[in-house]
KEKE-3310 file (N, C-alpha, C; in steps of 0.2 Angstrom, whole numbers, plus 5000, padded with zeros to 4 digits):
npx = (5021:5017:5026:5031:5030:5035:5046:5065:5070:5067:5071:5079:5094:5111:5121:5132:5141:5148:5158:5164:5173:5186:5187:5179:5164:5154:5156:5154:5140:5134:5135:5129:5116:5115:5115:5102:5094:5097:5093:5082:5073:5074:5063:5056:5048:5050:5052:5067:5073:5086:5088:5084:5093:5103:5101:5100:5112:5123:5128:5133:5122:5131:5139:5128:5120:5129:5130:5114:5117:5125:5117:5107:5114:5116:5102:5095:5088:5077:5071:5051:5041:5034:5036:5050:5067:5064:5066:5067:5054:5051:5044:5036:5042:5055:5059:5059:5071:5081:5084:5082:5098:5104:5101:5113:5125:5124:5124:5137:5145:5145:5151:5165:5167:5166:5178:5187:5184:5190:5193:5190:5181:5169:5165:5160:5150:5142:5140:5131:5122:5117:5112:5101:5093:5089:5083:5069:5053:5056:5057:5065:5076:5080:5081:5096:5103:5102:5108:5122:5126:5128:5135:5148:5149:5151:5163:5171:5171:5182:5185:5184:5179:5166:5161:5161:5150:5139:5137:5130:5121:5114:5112:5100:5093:5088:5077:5068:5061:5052:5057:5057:5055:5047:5036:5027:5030:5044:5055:5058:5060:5069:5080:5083:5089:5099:5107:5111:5119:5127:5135:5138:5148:5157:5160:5168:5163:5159:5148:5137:5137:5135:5122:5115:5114:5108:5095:5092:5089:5081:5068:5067:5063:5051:5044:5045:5039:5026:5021:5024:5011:5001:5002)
npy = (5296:5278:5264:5252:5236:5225:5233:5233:5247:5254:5249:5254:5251:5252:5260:5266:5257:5250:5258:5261:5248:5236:5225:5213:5218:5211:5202:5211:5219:5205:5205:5216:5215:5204:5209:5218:5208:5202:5211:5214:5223:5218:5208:5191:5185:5196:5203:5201:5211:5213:5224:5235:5233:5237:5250:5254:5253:5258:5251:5240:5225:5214:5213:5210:5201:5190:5194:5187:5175:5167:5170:5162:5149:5150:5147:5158:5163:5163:5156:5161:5155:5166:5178:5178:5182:5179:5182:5170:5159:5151:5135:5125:5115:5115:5125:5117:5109:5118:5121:5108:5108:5120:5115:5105:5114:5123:5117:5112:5121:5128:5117:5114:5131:5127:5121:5131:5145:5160:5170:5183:5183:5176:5184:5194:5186:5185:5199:5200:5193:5201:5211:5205:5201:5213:5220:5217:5215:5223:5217:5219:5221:5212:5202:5208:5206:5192:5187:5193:5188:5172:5174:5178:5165:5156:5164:5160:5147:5143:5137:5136:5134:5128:5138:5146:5137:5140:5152:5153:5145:5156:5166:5160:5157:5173:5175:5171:5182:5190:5190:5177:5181:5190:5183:5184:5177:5170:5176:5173:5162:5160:5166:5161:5147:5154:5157:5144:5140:5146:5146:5132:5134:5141:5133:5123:5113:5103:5093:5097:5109:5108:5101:5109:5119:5113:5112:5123:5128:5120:5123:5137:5130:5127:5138:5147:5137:5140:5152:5150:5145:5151:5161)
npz = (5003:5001:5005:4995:4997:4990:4983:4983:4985:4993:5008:5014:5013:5018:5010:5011:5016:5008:5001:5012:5017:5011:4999:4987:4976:4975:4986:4996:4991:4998:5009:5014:5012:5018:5032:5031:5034:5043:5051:5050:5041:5028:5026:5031:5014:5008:4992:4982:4970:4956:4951:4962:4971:4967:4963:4977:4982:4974:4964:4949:4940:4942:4954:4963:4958:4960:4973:4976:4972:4981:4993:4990:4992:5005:5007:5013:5005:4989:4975:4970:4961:4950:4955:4957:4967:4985:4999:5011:5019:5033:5037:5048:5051:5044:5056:5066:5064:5064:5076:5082:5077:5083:5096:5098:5094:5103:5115:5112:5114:5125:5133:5127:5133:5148:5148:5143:5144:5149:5164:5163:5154:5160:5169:5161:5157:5168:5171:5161:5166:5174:5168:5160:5169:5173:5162:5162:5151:5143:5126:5114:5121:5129:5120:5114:5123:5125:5114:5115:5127:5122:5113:5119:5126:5115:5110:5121:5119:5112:5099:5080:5071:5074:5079:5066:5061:5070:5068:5054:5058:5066:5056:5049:5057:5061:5049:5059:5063:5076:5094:5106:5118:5117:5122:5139:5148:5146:5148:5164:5164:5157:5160:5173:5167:5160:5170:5174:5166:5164:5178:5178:5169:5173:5187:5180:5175:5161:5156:5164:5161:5147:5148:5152:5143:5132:5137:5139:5125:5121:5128:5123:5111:5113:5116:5103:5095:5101:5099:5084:5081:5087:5078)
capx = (5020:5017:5031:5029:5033:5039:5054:5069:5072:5061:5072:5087:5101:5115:5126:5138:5145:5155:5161:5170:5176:5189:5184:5174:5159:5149:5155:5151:5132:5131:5135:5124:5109:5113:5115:5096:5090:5097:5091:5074:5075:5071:5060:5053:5044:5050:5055:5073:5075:5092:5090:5082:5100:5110:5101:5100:5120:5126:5135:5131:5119:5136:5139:5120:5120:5133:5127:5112:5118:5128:5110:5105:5116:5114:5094:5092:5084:5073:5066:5047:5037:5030:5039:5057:5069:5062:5067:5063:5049:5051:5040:5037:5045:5060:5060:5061:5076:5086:5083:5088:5105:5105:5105:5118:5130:5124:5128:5146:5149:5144:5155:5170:5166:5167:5184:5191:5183:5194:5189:5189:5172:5166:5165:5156:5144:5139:5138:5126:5116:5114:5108:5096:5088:5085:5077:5062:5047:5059:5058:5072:5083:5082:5086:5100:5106:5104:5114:5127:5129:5127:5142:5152:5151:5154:5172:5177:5173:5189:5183:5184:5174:5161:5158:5157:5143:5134:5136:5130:5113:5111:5109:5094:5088:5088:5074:5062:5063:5050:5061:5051:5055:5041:5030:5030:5032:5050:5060:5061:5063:5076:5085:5086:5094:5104:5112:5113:5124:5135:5138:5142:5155:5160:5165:5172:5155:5159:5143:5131:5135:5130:5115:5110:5111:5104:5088:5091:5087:5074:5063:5070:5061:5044:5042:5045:5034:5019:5021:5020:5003:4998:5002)
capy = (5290:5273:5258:5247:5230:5222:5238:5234:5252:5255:5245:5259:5245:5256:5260:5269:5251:5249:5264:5260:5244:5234:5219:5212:5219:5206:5201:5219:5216:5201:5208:5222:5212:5201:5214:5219:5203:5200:5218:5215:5228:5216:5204:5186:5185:5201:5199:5204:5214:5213:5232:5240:5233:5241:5258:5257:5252:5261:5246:5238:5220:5208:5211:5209:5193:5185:5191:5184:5168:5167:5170:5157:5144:5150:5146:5162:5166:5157:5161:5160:5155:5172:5182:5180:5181:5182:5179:5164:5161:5147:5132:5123:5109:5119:5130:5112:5108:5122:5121:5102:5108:5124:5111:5100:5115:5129:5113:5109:5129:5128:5112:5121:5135:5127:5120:5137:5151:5167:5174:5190:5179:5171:5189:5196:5181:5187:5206:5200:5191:5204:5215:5202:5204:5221:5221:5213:5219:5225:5210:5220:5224:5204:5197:5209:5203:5184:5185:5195:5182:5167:5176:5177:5159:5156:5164:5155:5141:5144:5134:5143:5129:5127:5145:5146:5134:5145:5160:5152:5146:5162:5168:5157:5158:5178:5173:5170:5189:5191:5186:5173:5188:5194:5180:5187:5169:5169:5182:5170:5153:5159:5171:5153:5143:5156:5156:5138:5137:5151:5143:5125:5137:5143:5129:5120:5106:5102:5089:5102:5117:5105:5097:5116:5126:5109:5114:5131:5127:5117:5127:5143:5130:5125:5146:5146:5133:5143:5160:5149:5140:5157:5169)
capz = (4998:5005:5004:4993:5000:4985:4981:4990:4986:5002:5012:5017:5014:5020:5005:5013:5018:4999:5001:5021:5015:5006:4996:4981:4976:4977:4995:5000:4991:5001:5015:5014:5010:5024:5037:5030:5034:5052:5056:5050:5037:5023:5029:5027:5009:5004:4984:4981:4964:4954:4948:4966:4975:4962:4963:4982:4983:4966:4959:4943:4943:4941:4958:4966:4957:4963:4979:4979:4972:4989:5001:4990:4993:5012:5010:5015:4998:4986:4970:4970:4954:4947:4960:4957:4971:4988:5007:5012:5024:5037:5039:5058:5051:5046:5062:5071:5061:5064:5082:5083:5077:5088:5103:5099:5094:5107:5119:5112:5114:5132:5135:5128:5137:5153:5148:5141:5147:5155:5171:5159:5149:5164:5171:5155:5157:5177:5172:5158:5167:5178:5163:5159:5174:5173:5155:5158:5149:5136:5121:5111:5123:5131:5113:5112:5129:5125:5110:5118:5132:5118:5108:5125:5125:5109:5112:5126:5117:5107:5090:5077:5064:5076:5080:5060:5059:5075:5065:5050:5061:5067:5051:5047:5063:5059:5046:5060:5063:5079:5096:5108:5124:5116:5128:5145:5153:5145:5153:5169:5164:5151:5168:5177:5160:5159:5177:5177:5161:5166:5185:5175:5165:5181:5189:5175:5172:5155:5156:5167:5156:5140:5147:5154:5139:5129:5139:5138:5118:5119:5131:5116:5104:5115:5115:5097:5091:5104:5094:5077:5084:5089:5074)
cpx = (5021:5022:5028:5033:5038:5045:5059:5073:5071:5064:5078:5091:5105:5120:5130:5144:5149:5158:5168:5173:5180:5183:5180:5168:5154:5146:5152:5144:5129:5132:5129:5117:5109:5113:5105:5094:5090:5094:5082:5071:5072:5069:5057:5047:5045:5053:5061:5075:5084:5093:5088:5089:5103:5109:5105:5110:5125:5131:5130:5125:5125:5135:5133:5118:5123:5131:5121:5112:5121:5123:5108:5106:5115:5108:5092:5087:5082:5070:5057:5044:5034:5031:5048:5060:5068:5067:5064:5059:5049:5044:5042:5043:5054:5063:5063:5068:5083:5088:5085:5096:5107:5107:5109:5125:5130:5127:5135:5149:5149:5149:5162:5174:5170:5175:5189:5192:5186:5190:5188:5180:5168:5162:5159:5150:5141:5134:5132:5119:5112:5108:5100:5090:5084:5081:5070:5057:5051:5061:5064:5078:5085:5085:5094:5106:5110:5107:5120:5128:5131:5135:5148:5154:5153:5161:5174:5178:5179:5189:5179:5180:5167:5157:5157:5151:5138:5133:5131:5122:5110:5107:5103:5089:5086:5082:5067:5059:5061:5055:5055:5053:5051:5032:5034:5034:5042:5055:5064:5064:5070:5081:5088:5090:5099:5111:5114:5117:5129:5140:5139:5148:5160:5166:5168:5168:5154:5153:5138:5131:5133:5124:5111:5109:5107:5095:5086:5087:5079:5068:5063:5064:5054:5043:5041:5039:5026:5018:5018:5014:4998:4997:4996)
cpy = (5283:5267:5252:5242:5225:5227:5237:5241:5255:5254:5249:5254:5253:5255:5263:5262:5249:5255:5264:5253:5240:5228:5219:5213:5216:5202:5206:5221:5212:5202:5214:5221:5208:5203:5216:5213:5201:5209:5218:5220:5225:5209:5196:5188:5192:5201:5205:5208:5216:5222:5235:5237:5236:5247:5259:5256:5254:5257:5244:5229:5214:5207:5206:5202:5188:5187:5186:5177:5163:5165:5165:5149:5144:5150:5150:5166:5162:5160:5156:5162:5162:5177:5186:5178:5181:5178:5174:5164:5153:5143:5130:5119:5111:5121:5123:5109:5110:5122:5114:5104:5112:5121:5109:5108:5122:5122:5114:5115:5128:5121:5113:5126:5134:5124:5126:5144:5155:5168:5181:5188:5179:5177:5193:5192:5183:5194:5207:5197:5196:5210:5213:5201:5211:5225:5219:5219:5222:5220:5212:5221:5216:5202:5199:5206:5196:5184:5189:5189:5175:5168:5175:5170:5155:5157:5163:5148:5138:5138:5137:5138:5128:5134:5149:5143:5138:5151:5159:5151:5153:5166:5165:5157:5168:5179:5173:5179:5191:5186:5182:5180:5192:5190:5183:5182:5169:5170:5178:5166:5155:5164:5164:5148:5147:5154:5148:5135:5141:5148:5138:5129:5137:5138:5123:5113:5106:5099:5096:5107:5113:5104:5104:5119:5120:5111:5119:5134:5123:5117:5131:5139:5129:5135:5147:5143:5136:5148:5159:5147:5148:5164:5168)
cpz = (5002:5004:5001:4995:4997:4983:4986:4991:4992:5009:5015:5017:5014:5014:5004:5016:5014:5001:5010:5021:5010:5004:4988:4981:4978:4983:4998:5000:4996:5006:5019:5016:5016:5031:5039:5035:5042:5056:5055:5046:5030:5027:5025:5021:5005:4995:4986:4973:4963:4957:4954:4971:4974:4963:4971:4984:4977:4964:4955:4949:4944:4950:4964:4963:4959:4970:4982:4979:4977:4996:4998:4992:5000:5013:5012:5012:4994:4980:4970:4965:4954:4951:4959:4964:4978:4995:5010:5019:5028:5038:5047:5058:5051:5052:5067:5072:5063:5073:5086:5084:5081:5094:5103:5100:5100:5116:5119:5112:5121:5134:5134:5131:5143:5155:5146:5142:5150:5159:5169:5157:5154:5167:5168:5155:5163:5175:5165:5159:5171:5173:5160:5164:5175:5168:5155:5156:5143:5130:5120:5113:5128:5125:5113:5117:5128:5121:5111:5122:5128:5114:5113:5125:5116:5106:5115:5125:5111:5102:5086:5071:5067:5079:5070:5059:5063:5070:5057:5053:5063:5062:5049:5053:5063:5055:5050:5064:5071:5086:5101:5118:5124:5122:5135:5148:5152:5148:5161:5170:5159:5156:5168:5175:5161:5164:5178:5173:5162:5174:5182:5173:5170:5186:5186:5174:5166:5155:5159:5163:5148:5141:5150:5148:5133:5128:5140:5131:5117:5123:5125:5112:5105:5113:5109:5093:5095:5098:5088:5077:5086:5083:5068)
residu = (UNK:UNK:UNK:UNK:UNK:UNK:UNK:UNK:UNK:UNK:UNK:UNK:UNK:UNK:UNK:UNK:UNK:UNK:UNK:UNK:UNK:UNK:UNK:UNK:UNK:UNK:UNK:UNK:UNK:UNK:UNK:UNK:UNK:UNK:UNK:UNK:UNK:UNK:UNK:UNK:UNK:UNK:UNK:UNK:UNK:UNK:UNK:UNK:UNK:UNK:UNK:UNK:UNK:UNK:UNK:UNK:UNK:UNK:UNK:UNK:UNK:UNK:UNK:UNK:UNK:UNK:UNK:UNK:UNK:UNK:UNK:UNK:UNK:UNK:UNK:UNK:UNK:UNK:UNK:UNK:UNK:UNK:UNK:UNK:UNK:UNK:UNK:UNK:UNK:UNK:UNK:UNK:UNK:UNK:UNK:UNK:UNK:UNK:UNK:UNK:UNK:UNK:UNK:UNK:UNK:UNK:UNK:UNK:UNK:UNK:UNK:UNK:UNK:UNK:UNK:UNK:UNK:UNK:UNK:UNK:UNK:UNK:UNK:UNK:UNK:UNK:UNK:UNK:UNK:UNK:UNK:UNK:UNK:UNK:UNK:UNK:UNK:UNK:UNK:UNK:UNK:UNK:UNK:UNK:UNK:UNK:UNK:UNK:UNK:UNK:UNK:UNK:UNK:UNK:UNK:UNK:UNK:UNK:UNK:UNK:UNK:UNK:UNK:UNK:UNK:UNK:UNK:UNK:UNK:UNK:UNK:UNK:UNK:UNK:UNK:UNK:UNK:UNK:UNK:UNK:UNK:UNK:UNK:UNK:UNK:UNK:UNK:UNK:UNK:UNK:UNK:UNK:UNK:UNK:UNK:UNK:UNK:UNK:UNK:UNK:UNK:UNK:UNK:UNK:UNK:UNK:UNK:UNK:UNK:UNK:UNK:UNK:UNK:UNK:UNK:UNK:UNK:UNK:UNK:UNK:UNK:UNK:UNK:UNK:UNK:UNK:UNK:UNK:UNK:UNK:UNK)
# end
C-alpha cells in the first residue's frame, strides 16, 4: 500500500521511547516528534495530525497537543490554512537568518574552545578530522562527522547557555533536511575550515579560532544558498 504523505501514521515515530522514559507525557511526545524531524522521518511540509501521533505513540491527544504547542513556539511547526498543523518549510530569507546567528555563536563556541578545550577534546577534534578525511563521497557520513566535531566544540566551550541557544539552532537548521556534502566541491573546502579552526583551538587563538570557524559558516551558507538556487 503506498504512503500517504499527509499520515503521520506512516512516519515510524518510535513509540517505544514513552515507555524507556521518565517524564510528562507531553515532554515525551515532544520529544518523539522532534527526534522525527531531525532524523528526517517527518519532513518539511508534512501536516501533523493530532489523532495519527496518539495512535502511533498510544497516549491520548492532551499530551500531543501540548507537544505540538511546544514545536510551535520553537517555529518548528506552523498551522497552514486548510491544512492544519504542518512542518514548517524554510524560505532563503529565513535560511539566511538562521545562518547569520549560526556564525556569531558557532564563532563564540570556537573562541571558548580555544580557551577551555582538554587535550582529551582537542584530541577528539584531530582523530575527527581525520575521519573527515576519509569520508569523502559519502554526504551522510560527512554530515555525521561535522556535527560530531561541531558538538566536540561545543563542549569544550564550557557554556552551558550558549550551547542551549546552538542546540536550539540546530533544531531549525534540521528543517533544512538535505546536507550541503551533498556538493562535491564541499568535502575540501570544509576539510581545510575544519583544520584551521581546530589548529587555532590548539594553540589557544581565541581570535583565529573565531574568525576561522566564522568563515567556516559562511562558506556552509554560500553552499546552502547554491542547493536553494538549484533545487
Amino acid at each position: 500500500m503506498a504512503t500517504d504523505p499527509d499520515n503521520l501514521a506512516d512516519k515510524e515515530i518510535p513509540g517505544s521511547m514513552l515507555s524507556s522514559r521518565g517524564g510528562p507525557r507531553g515532554e515525551l511526545v515532544y520529544k518523539a516528534l522532534l527526534e522525527g524531524i531531525r532524523a528526517g522521518r517527518i519532513r518539511p511540509g508534512d501536516r501533523i495530525r493530532e489523532e495519527d501521533v496518539a495512535q502511533s505513540l498510544g497516549v491520548s491527544r492532551t499530551p500531543v497537543r501540548e507537544a505540538l504547542q511546544q514545536l510551535q513556539a520553537r517555529r518548528l511547526v506552523e498551522v497552514a490554512p486548510g491544512r492544519g498543523i504542518v512542518v514548517v518549510e524554510l524560505n532563503t530569507q529565513q535560511v539566511m537568518e538562521l545562518y547569520a546567528m549560526r556564525e556569531v555563536l558557532e564563532g563564540a563556541a570556537a573562541r571558548f574552545a580555544a580557551q577551555h578545550a582538554l587535550p582529551a577534546e582537542i584530541a577528539m577534534m584531530r582523530e575527527l578530522l581525520n575521519e573527515f578525511d576519509t569520508a569523502e563521497g559519502d554526504a551522510a557520513e560527512l554530515a555525521r562527522i561535522n556535527h560530531a566535531l561541531h558538538r566536540t566544540i561545543y563542549e569544550a566551550a564550557r557554556n552551558r547557555y550558549m550551547h542551549e541557544a546552538l542546540n536550539n539552532l540546530e533544531d531549525a537548521l534540521s528543517l533544512l533536511q538535505n546536507t550541503t556534502f551533498s556538493l562535491p566541491e564541499r568535502h575540501g573546502s570544509a576539510s581545510r575550515e575544519h583544520k584551521a579552526i581546530v589548529s587555532a583551538i590548539e594553540s589557544r587563538d581565541s581570535e583565529g579560532a573565531e574568525a576561522a570557524s566564522r568563515l567556516h559558516i559562511r562558506e556552509a551558507q554560500r553552499s546552502r544558498l547554491r542547493m536553494l538556487m538549484n533545487r
